[in-house]
N, C-alpha and C positions, 0 to 999 in steps of 0.2 A: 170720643176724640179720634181724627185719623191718625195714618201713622208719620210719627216725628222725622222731623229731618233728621237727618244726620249727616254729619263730614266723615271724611275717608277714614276707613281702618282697616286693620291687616285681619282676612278673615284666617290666617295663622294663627291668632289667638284665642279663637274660638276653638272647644275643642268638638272633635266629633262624637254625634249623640247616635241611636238607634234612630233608625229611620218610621215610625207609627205613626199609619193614615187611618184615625177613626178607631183607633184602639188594636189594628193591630198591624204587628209587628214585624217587617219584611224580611226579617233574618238577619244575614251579614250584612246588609245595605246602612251606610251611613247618613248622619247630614248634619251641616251646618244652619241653623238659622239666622239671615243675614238682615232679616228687616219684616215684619210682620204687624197689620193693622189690625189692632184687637177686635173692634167694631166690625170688619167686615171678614176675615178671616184672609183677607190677600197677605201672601206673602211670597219674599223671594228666597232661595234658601238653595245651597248648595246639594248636591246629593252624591255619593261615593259607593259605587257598584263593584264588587269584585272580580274579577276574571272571572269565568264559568256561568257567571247569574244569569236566570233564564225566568224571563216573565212569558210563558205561553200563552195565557187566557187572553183574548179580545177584550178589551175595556173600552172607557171613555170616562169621563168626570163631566162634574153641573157645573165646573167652572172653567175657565178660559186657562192654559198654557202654553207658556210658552217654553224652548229650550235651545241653549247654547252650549254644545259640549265644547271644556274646555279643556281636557285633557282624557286620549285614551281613543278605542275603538266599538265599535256598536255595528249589530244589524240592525233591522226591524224592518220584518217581512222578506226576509231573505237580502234586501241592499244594505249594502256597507257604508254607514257615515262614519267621520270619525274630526276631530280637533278642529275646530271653526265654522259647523254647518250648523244650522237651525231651524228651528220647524216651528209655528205656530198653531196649536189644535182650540179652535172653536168650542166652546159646549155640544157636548155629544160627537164631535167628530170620534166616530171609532178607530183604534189602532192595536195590531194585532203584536204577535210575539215580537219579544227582544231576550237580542243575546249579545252577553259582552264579552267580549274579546281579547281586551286584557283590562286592567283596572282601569274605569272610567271616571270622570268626574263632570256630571252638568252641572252649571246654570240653570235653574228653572223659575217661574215668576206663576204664582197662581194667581188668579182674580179672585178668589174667595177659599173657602176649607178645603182643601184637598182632599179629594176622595178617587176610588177606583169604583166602577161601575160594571157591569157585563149589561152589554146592552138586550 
């Protein structure tokens, strides 16, 4: 089955979990699960980074993301985005270090399981 409709709700009421991609566990990073298709592993799902978090390693994922921060500020690769900007990364598009700048929260949309990769 894919994944169900659904009508509006406040993701206020969800509460925040540990953020674990593939078993493990990113530390202080939060998330919300907003909508996830059992069968293909797409989902959308909020994420909550805290001031100081620092992803250095160059990655990339086997699936499609997408992201909208909607609260907070970010580098990545040295530019500064921060509340309203968006990026779309392809399979295997690689992207290097992030730093956040004070507590952030994206929008994210995976096409399938989420993972982190070092290309």
């Amino acid at each position: 089955m894919s994944r169900m409709p659904m009508e509006f709700f406040n993701p206020e009421d969800i509460p925040w979990e540990p953020y674990i991609i593939k078993g493990e566990d990113l530390n202080s990073v939060l998330c919300k699960v907003l909508s996830k298709d059992e069968e293909t592993g797409a989902t959308t799902l909020l994420i909550k980074y805290p001031k100081g978090f620092k992803m250095p390693a160059l990655s990339c994922h086997t699936v499609t993301e997408e992201i909208f921060i909607v609260k907070g500020r970010i580098t990545m690769e040295g530019k500064e985005y921060s509340k309203g900007c968006y990026a779309f990364r392809p399979v295997g598009m690689i992207h290097g270090d992030m730093d956040v700048l004070e507590e952030t929260i994206l929008l994210i949309l995976y096409s399938g399981p989420a993972d982190y990769i070092k290309p």
